[in-house]
MMTF fields as JSON, N, C-alpha, C and O atoms, coordinates in Angstrom:
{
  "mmtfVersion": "1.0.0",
  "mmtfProducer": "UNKNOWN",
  "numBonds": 287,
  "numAtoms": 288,
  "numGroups": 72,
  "numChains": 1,
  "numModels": 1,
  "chainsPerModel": [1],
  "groupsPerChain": [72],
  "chainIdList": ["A"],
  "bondAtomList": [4, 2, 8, 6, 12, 10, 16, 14, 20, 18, 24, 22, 28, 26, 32, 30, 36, 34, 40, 38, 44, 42, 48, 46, 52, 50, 56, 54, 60, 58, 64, 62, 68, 66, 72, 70, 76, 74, 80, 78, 84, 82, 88, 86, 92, 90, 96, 94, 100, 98, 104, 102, 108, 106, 112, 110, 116, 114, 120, 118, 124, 122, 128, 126, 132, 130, 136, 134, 140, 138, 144, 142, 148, 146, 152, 150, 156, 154, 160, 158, 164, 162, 168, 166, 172, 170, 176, 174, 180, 178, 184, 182, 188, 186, 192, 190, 196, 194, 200, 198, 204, 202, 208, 206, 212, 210, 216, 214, 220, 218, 224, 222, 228, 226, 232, 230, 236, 234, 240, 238, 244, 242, 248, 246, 252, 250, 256, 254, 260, 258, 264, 262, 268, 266, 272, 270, 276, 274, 280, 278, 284, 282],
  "bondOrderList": [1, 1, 1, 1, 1, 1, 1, 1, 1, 1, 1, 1, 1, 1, 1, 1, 1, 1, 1, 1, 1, 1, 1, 1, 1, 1, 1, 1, 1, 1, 1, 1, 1, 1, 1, 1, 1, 1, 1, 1, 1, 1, 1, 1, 1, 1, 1, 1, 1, 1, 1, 1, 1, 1, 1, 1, 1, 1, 1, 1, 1, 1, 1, 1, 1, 1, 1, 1, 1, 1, 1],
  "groupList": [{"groupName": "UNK", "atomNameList": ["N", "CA", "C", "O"], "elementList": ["N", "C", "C", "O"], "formalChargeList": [0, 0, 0, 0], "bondAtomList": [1, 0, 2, 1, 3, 2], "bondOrderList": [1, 1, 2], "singleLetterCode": "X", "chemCompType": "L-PEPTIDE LINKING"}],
  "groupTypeList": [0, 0, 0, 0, 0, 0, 0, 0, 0, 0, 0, 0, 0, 0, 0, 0, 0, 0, 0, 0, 0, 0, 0, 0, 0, 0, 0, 0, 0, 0, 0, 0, 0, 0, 0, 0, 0, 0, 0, 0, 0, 0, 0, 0, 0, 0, 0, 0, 0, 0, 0, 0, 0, 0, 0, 0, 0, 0, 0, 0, 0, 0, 0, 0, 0, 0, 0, 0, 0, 0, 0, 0],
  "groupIdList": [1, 2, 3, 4, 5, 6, 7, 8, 9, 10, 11, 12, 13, 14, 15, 16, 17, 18, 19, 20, 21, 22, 23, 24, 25, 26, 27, 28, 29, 30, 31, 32, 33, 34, 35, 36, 37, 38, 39, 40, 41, 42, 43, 44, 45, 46, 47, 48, 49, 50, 51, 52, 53, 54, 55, 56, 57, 58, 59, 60, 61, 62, 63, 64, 65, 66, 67, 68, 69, 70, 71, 72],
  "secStructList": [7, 7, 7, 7, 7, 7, 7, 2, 2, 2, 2, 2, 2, 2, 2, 2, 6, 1, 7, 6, 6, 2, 2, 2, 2, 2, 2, 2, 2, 2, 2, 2, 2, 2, 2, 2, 2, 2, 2, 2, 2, 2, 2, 2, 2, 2, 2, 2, 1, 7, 7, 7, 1, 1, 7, 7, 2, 2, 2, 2, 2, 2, 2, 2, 2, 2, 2, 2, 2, 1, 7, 7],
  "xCoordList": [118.697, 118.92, 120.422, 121.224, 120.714, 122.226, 122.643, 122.347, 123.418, 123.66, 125.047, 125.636, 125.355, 126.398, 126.269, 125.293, 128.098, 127.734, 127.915, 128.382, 127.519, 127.639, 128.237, 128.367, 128.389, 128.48, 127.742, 126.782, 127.642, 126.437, 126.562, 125.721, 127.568, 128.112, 127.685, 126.889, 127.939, 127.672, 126.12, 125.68, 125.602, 123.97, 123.409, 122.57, 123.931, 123.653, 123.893, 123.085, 124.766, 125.207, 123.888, 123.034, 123.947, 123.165, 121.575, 120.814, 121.135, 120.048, 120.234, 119.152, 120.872, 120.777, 120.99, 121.028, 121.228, 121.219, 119.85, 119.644, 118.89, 117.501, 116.754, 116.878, 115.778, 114.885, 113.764, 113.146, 113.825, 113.209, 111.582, 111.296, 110.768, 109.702, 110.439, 109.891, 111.875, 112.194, 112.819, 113.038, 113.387, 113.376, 112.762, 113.149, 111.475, 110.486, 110.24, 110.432, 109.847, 109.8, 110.576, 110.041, 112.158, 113.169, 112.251, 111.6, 112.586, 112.16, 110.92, 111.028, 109.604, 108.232, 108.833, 108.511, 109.844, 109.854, 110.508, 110.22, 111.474, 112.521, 111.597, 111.254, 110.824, 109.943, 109.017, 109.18, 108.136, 107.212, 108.131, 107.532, 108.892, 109.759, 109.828, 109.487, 110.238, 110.387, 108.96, 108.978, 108.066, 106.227, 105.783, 104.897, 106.573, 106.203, 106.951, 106.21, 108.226, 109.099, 108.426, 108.458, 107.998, 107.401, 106.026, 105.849, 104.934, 104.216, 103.854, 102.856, 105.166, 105.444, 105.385, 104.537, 106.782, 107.135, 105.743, 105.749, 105.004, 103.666, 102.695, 101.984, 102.796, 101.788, 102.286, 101.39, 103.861, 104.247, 104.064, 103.936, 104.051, 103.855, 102.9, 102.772, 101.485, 100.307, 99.967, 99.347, 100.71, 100.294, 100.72, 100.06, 101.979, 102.626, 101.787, 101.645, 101.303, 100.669, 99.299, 98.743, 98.991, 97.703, 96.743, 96.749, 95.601, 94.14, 93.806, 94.059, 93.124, 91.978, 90.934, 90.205, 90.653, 89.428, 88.424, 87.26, 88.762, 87.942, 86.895, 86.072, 87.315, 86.844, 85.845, 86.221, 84.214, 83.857, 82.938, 82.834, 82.505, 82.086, 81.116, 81.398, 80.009, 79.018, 79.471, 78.92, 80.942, 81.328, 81.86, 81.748, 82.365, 82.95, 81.529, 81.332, 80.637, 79.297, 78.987, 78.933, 78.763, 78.396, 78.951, 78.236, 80.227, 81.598, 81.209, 80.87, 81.377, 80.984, 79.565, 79.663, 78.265, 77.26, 77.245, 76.595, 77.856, 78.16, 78.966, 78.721, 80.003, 80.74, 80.102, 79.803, 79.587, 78.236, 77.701, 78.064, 77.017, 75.953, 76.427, 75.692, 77.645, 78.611, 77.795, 77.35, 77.952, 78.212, 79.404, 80.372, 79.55, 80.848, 81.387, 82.414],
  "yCoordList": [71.876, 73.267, 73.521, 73.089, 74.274, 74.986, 76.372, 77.34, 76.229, 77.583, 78.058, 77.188, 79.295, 79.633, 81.248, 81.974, 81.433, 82.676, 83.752, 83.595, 85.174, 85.94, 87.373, 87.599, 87.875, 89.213, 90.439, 90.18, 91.797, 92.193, 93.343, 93.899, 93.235, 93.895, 93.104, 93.614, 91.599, 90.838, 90.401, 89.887, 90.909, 90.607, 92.243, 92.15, 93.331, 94.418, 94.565, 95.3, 94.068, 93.965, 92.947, 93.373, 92.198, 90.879, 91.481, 91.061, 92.459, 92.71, 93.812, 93.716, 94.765, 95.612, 95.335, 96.249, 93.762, 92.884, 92.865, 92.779, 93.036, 92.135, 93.251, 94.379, 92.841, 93.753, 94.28, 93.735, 95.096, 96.145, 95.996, 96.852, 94.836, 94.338, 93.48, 93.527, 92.617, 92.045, 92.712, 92.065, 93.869, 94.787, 95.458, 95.821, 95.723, 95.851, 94.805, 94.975, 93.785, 92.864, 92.677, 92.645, 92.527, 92.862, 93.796, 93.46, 94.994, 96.073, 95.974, 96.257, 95.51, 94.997, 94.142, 94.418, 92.943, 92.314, 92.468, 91.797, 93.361, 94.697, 95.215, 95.046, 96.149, 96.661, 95.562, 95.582, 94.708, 94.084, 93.456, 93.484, 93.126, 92.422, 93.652, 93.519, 94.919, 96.37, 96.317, 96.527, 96.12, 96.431, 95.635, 95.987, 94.175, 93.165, 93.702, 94.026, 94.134, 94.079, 95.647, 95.851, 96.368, 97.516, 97.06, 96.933, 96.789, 96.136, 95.212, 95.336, 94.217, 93.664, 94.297, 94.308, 94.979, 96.092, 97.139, 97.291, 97.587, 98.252, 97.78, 98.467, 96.232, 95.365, 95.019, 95.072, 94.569, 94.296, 95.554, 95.125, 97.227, 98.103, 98.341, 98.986, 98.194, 98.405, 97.388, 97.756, 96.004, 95.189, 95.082, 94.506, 95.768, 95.912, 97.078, 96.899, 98.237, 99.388, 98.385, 97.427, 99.175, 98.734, 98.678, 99.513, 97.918, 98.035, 99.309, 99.692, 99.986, 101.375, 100.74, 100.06, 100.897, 100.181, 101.447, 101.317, 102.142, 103.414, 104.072, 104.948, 103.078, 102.817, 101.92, 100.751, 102.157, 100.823, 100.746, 101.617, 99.669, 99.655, 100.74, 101.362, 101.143, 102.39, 103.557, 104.282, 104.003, 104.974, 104.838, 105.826, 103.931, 103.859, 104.014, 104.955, 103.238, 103.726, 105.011, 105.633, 105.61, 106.773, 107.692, 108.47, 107.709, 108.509, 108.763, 109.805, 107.116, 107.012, 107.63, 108.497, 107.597, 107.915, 109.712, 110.462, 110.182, 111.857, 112.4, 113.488, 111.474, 111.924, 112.032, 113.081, 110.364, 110.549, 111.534, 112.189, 112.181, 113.24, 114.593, 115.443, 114.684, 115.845, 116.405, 115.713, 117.545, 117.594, 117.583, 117.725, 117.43, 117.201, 118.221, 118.221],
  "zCoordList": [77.431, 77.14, 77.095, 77.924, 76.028, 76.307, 76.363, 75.662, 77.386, 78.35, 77.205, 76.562, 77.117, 76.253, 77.055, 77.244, 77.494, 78.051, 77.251, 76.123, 77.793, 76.789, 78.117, 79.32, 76.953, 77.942, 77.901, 77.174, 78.328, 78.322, 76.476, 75.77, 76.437, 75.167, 74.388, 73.6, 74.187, 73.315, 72.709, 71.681, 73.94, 74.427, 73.419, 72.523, 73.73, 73.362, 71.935, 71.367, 71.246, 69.963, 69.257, 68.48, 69.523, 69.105, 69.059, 68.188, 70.018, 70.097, 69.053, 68.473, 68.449, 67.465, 66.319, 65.495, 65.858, 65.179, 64.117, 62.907, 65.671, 65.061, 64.649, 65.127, 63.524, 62.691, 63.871, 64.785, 63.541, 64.212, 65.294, 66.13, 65.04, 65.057, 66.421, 67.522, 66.182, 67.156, 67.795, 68.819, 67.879, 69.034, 69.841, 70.952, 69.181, 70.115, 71.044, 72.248, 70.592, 71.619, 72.877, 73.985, 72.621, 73.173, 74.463, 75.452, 73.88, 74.814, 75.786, 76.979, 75.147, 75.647, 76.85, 78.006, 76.518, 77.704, 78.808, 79.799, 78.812, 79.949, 80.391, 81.561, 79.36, 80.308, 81.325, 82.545, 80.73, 81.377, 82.532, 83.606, 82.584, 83.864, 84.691, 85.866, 84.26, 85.013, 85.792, 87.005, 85.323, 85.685, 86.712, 87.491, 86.769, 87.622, 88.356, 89.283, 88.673, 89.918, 90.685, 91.899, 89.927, 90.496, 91.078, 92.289, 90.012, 90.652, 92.261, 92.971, 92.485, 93.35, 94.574, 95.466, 94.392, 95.285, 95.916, 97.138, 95.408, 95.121, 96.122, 96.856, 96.02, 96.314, 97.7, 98.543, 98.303, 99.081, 100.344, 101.491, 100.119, 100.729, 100.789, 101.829, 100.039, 100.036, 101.741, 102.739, 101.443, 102.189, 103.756, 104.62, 103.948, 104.901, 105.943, 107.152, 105.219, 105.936, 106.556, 106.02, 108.142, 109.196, 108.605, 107.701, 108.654, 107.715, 108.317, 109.46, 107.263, 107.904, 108.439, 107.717, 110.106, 110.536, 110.702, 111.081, 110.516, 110.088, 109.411, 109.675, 108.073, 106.804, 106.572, 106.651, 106.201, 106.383, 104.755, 103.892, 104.79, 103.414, 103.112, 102.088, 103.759, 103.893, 103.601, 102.773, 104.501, 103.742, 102.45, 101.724, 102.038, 100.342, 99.73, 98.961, 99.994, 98.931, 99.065, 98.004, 100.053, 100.406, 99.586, 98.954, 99.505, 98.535, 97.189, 96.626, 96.633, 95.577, 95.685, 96.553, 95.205, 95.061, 95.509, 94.781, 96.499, 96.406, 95.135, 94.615, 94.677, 93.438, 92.586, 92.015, 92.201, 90.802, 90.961, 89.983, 91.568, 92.044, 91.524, 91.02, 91.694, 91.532, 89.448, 88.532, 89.575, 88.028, 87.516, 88.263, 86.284, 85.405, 85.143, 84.465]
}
């Protein structure tokens, strides 16, 4: 592989370069890297908080099946 540096101007130029189809892409993959690091983050605090021992599977069915029930 060859490494060639660039700078972020040079990087920014180069990308307004490309036809339009490859800028999207461009963008698709900023974002999708944005989605994973949020994601992550998301997942890492979800995981950090105490389990609800509170919570047991009976009541989640229970929930569910009162909602269905609900009218629309």
């Amino acid at each position: 592989m060859i490494s060639v540096p660039i700078t972020l101007e040079q990087l920014i130029q180069a990308v307004r370069q490309l036809e339009p189809e490859e800028r999207a892409q461009v963008a698709n993959a900023l974002i999708e890297l944005d989605l994973r690091s949020d994601l992550t983050a998301l997942l890492e605090e979800l995981y950090a908080q105490p389990p609800a021992d509170d919570l047991t599977d009976d009541d989640i069915v229970a929930e569910v099946k009162a909602v269905r029930q609900q009218p629309h």
